[in-house]
TORPA-4810 file (N, C-alpha, C, O; in nm, 3 decimals):
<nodes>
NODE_1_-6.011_1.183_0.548_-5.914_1.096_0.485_-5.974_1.041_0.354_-6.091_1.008_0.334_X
NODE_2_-5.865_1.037_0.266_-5.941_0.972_0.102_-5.862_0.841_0.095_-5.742_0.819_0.115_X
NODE_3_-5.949_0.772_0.064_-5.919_0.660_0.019_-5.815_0.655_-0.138_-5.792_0.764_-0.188_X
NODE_4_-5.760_0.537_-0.203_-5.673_0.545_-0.287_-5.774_0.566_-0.426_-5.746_0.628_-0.528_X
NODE_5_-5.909_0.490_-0.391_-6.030_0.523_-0.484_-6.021_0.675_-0.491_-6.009_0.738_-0.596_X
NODE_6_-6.028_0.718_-0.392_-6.094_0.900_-0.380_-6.023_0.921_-0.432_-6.068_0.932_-0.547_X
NODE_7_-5.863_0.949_-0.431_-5.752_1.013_-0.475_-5.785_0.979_-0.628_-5.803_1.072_-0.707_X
NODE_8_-5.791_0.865_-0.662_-5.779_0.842_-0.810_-5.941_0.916_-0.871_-5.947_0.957_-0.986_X
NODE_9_-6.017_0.921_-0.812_-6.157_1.015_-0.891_-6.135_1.157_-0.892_-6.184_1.234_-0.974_X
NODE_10_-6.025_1.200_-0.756_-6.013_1.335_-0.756_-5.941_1.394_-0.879_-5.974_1.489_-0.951_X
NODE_11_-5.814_1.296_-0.884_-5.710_1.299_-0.943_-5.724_1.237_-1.114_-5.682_1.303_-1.209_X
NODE_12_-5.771_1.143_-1.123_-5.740_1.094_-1.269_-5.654_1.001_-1.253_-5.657_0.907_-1.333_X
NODE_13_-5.560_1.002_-1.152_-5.431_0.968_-1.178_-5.464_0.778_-1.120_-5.501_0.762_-1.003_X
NODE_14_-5.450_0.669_-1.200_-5.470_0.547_-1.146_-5.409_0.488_-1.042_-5.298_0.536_-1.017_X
NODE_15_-5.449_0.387_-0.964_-5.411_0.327_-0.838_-5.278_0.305_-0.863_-5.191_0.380_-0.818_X
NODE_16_-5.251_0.202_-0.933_-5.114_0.193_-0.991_-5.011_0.258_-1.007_-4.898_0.209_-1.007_X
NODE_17_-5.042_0.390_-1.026_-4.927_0.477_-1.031_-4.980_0.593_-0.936_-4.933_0.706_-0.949_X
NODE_18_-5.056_0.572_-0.859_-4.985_0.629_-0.724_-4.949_0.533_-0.633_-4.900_0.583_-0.532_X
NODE_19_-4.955_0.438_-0.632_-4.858_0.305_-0.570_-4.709_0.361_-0.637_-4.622_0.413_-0.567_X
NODE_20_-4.700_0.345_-0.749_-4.601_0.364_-0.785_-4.488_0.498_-0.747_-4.365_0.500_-0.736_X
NODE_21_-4.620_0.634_-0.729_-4.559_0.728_-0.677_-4.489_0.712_-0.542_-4.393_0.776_-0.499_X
NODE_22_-4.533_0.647_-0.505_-4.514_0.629_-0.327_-4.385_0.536_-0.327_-4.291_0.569_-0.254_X
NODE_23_-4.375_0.417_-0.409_-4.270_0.337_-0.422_-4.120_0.434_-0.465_-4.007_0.386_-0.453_X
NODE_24_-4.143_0.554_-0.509_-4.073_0.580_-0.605_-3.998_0.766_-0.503_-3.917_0.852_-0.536_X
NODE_25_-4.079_0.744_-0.387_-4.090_0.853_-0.305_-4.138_1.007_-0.312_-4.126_1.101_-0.233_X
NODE_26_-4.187_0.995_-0.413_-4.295_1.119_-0.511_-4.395_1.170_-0.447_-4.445_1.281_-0.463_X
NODE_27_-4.436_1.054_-0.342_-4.566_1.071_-0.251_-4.515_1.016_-0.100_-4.456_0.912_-0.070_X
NODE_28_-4.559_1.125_-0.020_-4.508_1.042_0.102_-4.596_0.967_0.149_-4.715_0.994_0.155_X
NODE_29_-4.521_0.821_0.203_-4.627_0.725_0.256_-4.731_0.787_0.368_-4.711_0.855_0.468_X
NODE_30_-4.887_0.718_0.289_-4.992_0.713_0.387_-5.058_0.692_0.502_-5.046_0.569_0.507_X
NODE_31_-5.116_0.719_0.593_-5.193_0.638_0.724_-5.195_0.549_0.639_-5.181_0.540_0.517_X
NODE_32_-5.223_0.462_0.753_-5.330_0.297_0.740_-5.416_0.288_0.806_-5.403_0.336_0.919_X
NODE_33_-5.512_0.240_0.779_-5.678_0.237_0.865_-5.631_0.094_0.909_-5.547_0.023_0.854_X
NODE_34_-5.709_0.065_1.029_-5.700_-0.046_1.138_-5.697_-0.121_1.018_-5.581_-0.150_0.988_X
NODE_35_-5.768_-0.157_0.950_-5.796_-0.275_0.843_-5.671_-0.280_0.710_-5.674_-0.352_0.610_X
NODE_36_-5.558_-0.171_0.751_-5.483_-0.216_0.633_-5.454_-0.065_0.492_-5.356_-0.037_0.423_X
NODE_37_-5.555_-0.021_0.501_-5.589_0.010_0.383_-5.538_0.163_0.401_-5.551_0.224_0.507_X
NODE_38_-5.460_0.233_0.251_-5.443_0.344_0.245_-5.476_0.428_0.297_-5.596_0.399_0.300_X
NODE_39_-5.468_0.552_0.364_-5.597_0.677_0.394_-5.492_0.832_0.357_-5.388_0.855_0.418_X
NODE_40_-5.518_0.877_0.305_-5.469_0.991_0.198_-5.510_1.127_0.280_-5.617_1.144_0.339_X
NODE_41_-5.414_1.210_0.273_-5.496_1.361_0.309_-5.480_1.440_0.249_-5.400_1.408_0.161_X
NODE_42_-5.526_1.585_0.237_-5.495_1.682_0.133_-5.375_1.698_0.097_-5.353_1.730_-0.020_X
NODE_43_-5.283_1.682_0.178_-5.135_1.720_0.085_-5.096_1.603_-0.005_-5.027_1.614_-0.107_X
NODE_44_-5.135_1.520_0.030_-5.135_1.395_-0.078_-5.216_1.414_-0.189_-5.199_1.339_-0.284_X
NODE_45_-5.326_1.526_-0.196_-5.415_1.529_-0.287_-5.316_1.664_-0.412_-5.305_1.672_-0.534_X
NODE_46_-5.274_1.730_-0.320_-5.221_1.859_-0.351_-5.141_1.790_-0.414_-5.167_1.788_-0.534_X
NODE_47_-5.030_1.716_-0.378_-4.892_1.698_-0.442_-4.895_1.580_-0.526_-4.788_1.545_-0.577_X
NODE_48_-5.019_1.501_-0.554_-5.088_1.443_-0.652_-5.106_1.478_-0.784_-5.081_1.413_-0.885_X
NODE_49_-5.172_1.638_-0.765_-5.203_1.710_-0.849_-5.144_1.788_-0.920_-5.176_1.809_-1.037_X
NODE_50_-5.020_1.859_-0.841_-4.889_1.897_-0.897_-4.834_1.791_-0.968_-4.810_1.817_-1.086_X
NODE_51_-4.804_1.674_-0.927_-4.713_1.579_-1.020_-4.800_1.544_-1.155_-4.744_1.506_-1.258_X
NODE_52_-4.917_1.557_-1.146_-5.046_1.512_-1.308_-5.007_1.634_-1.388_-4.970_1.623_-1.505_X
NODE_53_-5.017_1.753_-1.324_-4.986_1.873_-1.411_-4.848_1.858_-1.431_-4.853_1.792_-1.535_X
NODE_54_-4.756_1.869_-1.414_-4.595_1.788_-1.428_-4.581_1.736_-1.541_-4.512_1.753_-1.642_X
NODE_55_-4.701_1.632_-1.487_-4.666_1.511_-1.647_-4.745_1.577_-1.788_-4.720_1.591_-1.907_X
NODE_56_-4.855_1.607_-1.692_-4.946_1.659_-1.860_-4.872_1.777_-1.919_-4.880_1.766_-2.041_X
NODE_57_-4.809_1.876_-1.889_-4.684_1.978_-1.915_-4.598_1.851_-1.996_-4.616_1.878_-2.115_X
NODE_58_-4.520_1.737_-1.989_-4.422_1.652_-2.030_-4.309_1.641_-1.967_-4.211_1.581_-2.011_X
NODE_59_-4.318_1.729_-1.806_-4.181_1.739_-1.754_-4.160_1.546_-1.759_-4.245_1.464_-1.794_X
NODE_60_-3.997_1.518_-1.705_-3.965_1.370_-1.700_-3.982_1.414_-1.573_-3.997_1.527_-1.527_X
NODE_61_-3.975_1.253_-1.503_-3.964_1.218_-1.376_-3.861_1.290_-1.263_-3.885_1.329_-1.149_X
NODE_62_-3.720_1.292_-1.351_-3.623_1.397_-1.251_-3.681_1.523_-1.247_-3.711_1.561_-1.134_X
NODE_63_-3.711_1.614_-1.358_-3.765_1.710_-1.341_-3.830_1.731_-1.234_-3.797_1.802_-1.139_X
NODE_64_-3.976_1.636_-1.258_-4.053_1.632_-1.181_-4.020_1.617_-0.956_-4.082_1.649_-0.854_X
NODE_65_-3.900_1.554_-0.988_-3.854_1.491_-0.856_-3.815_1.660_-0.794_-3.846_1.708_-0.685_X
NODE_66_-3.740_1.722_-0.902_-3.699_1.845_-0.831_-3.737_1.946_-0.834_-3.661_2.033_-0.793_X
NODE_67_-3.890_1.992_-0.890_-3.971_2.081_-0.924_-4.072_2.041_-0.749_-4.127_2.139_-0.698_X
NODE_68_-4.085_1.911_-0.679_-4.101_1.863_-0.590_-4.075_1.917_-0.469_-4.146_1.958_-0.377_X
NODE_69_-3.949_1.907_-0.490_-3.822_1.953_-0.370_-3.842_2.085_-0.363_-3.873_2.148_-0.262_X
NODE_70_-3.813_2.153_-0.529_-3.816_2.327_-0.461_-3.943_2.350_-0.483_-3.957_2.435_-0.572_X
NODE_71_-4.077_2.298_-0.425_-4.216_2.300_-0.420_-4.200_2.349_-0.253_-4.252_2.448_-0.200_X
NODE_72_-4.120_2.256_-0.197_-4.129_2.220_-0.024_-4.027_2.372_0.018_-4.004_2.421_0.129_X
NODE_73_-3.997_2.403_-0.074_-3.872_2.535_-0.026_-3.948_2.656_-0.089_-3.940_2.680_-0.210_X
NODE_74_-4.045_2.755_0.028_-4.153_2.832_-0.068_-4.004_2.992_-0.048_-4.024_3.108_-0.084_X
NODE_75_-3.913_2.955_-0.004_-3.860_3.064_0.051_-3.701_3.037_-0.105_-3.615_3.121_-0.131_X
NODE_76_-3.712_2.951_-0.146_-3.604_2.940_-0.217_-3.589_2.989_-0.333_-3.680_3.059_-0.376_X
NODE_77_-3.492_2.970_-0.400_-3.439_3.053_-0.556_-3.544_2.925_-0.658_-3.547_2.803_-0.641_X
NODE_78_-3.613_3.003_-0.752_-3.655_2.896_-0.833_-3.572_2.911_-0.999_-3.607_2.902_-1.117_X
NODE_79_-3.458_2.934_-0.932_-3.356_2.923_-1.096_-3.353_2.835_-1.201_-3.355_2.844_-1.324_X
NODE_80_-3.344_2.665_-1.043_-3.372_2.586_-1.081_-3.528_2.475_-1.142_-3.538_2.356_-1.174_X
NODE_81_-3.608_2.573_-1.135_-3.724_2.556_-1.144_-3.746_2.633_-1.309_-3.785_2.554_-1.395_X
NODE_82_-3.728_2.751_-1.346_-3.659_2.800_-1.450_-3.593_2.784_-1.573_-3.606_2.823_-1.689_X
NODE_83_-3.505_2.703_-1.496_-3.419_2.591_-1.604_-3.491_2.441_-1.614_-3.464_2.366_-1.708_X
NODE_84_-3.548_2.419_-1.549_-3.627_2.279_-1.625_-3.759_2.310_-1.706_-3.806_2.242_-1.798_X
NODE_85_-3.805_2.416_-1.656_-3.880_2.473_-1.776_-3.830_2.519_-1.920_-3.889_2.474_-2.018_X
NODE_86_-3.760_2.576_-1.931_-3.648_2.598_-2.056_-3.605_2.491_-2.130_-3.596_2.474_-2.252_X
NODE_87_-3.572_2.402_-2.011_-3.503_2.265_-2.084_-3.657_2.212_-2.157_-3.651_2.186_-2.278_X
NODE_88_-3.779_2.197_-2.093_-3.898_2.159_-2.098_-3.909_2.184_-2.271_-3.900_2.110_-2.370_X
NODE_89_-3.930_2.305_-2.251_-3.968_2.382_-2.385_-3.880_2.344_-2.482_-3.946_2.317_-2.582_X
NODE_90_-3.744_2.326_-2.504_-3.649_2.272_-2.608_-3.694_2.173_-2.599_-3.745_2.145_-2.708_X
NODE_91_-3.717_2.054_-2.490_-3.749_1.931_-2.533_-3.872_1.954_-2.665_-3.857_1.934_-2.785_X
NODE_92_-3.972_1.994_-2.605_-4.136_2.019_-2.706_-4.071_2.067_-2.834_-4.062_1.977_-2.918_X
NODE_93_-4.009_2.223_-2.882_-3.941_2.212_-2.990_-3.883_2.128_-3.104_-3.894_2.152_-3.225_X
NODE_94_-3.813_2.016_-3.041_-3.743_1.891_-3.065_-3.855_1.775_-3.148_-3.844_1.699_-3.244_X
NODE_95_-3.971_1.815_-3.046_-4.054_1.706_-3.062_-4.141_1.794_-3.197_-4.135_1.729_-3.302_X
NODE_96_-4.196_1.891_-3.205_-4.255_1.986_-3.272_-4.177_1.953_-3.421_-4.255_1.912_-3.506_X
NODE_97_-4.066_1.962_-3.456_-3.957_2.008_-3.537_-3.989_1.842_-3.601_-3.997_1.813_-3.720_X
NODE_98_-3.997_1.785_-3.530_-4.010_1.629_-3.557_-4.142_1.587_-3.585_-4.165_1.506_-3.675_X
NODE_99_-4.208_1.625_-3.530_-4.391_1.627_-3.570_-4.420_1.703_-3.755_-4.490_1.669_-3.851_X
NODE_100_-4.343_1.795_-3.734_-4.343_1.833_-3.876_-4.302_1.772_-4.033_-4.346_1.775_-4.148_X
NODE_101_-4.166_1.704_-3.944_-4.114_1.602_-4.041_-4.174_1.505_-4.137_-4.146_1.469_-4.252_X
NODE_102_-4.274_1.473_-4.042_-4.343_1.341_-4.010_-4.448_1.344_-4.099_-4.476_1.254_-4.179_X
NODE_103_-4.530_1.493_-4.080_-4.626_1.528_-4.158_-4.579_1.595_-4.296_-4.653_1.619_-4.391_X
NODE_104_-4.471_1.615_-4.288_-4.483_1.642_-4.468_-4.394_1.541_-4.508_-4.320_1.590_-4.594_X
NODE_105_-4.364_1.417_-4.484_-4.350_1.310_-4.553_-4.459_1.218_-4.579_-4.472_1.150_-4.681_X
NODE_106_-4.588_1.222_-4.414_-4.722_1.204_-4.471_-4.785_1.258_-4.610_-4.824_1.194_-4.708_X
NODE_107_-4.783_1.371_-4.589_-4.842_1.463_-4.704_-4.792_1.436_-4.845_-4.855_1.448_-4.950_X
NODE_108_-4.648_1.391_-4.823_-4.590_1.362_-4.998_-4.622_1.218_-5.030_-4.630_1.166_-5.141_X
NODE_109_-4.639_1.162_-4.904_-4.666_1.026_-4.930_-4.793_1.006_-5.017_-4.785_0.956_-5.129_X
NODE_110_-4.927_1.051_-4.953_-5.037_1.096_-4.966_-5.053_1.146_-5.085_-5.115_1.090_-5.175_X
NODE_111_-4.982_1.284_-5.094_-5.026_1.310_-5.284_-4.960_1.223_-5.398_-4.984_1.226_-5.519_X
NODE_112_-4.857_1.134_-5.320_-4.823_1.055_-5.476_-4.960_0.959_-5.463_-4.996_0.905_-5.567_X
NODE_113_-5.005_0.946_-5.394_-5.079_0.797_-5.419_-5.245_0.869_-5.450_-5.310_0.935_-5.369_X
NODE_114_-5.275_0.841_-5.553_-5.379_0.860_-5.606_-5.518_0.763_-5.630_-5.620_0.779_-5.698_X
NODE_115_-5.470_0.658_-5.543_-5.548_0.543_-5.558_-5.508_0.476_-5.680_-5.423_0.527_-5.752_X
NODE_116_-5.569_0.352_-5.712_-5.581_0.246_-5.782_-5.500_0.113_-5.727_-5.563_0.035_-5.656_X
NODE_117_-5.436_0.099_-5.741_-5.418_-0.099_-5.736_-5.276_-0.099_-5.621_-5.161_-0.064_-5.647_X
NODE_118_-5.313_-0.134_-5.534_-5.205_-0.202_-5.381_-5.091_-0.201_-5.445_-4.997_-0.133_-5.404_X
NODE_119_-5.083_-0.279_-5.556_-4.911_-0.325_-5.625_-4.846_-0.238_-5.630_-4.725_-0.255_-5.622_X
NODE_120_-4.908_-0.094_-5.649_-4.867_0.051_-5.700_-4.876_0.127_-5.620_-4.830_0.233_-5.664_X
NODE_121_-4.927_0.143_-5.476_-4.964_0.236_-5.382_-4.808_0.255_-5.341_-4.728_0.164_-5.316_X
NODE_122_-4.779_0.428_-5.340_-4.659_0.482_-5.294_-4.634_0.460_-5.088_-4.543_0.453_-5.005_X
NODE_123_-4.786_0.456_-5.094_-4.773_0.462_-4.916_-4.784_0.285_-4.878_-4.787_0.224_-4.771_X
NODE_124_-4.788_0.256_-4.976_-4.771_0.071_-4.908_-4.635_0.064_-4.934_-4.570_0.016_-4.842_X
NODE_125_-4.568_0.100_-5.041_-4.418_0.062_-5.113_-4.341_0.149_-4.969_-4.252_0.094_-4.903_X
NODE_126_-4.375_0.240_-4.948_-4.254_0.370_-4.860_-4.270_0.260_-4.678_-4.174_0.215_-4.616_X
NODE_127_-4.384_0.251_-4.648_-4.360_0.156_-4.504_-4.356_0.027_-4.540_-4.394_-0.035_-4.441_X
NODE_128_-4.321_-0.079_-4.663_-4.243_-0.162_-4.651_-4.099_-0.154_-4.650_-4.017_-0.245_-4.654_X
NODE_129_-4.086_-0.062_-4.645_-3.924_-0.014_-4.701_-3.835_-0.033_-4.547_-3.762_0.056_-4.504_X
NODE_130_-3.848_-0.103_-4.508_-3.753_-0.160_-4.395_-3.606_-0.114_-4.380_-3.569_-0.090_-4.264_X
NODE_131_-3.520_-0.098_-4.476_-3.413_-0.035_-4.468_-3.371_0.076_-4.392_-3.260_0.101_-4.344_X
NODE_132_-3.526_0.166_-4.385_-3.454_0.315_-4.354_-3.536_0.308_-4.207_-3.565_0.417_-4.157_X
NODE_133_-3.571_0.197_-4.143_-3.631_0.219_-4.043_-3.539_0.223_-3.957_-3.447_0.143_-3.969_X
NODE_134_-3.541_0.332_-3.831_-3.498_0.393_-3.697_-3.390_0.487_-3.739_-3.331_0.559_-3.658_X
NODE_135_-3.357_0.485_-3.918_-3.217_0.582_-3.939_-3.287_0.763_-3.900_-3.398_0.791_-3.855_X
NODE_136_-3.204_0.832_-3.929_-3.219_0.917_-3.911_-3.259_1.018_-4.014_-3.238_1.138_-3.998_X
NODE_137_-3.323_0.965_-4.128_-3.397_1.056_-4.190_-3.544_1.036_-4.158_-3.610_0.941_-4.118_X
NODE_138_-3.576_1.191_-4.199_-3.698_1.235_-4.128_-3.812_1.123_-4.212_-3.914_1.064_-4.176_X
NODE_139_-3.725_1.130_-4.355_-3.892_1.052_-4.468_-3.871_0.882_-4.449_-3.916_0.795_-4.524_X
NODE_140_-3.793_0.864_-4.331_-3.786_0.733_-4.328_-3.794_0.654_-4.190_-3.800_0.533_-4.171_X
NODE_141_-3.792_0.746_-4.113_-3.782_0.658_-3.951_-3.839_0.768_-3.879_-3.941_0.837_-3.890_X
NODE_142_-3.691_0.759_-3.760_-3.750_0.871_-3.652_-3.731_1.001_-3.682_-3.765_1.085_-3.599_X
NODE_143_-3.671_1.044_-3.813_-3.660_1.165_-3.774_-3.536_1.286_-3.732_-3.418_1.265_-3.760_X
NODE_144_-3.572_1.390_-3.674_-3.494_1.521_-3.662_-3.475_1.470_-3.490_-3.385_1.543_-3.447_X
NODE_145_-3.496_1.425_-3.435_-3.503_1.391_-3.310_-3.597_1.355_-3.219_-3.563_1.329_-3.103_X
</nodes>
């Protein structure tokens, strides 16, 4: 049996949010040792470890909830397993497409400013510029999405 310590050295993954997994039914609840305290076994370690790789991939939480489910179904269609990967990947795209944005408004920002005097810096003048913050251009907020 592992303790919630063990799990978290095995895992990476902090106390807190495997409390949280468990609150959230992600993890099925643990033994308790006479004294109270968590006691973990390998499938808790296993399906620990699937949900860290989950997240470090970027699946969301539903994803994750039903990548879960057809985890427990080794006999089932993974269509749906398929399609949240797909969806996965457009999400990253989205984000990619937007990462780019970002950096070549850095970059133009950057070559106007050549140094000399604050009063004149293009990259102090462009992020005081409050107006265009959260709109939807890329050289001014969030972006392409």
């Amino acid at each position: 049996m592992l303790s919630i310590g063990d799990l978290h050295r095995a895992t990476g993954v902090k106390p807190t949010t495997i409390r949280w997994y468990e609150a959230e039914g992600l993890l099925p609840p643990p033994a308790r040792t006479e004294g109270g305290h968590r006691a973990y076994g390998e499938a808790h370690l296993r399906r620990l470890g699937f949900i860290r790789h989950a997240r470090e991939l970027g699946f969301p939480m539903p994803a994750i909830r039903q990548l879960l489910d057809l985890s427990g179904r080794p006999e089932g269609d993974c269509t749906a397993a398929h399609a949240a990967a797909t969806a996965q990947i457009a999400a990253i795209d989205v984000k990619l497409r937007h990462l780019g944005a970002l950096r070549a408004e850095l970059a133009r920002l950057a070559a106007a400013c050549a140094g000399g005097r604050v009063a004149e810096c293009r990259i102090i003048e462009a992020l005081a510029d409050h107006e265009h913050v959260g709109c939807d251009d890329p050289l001014h907020g969030r972006g392409e999405g």
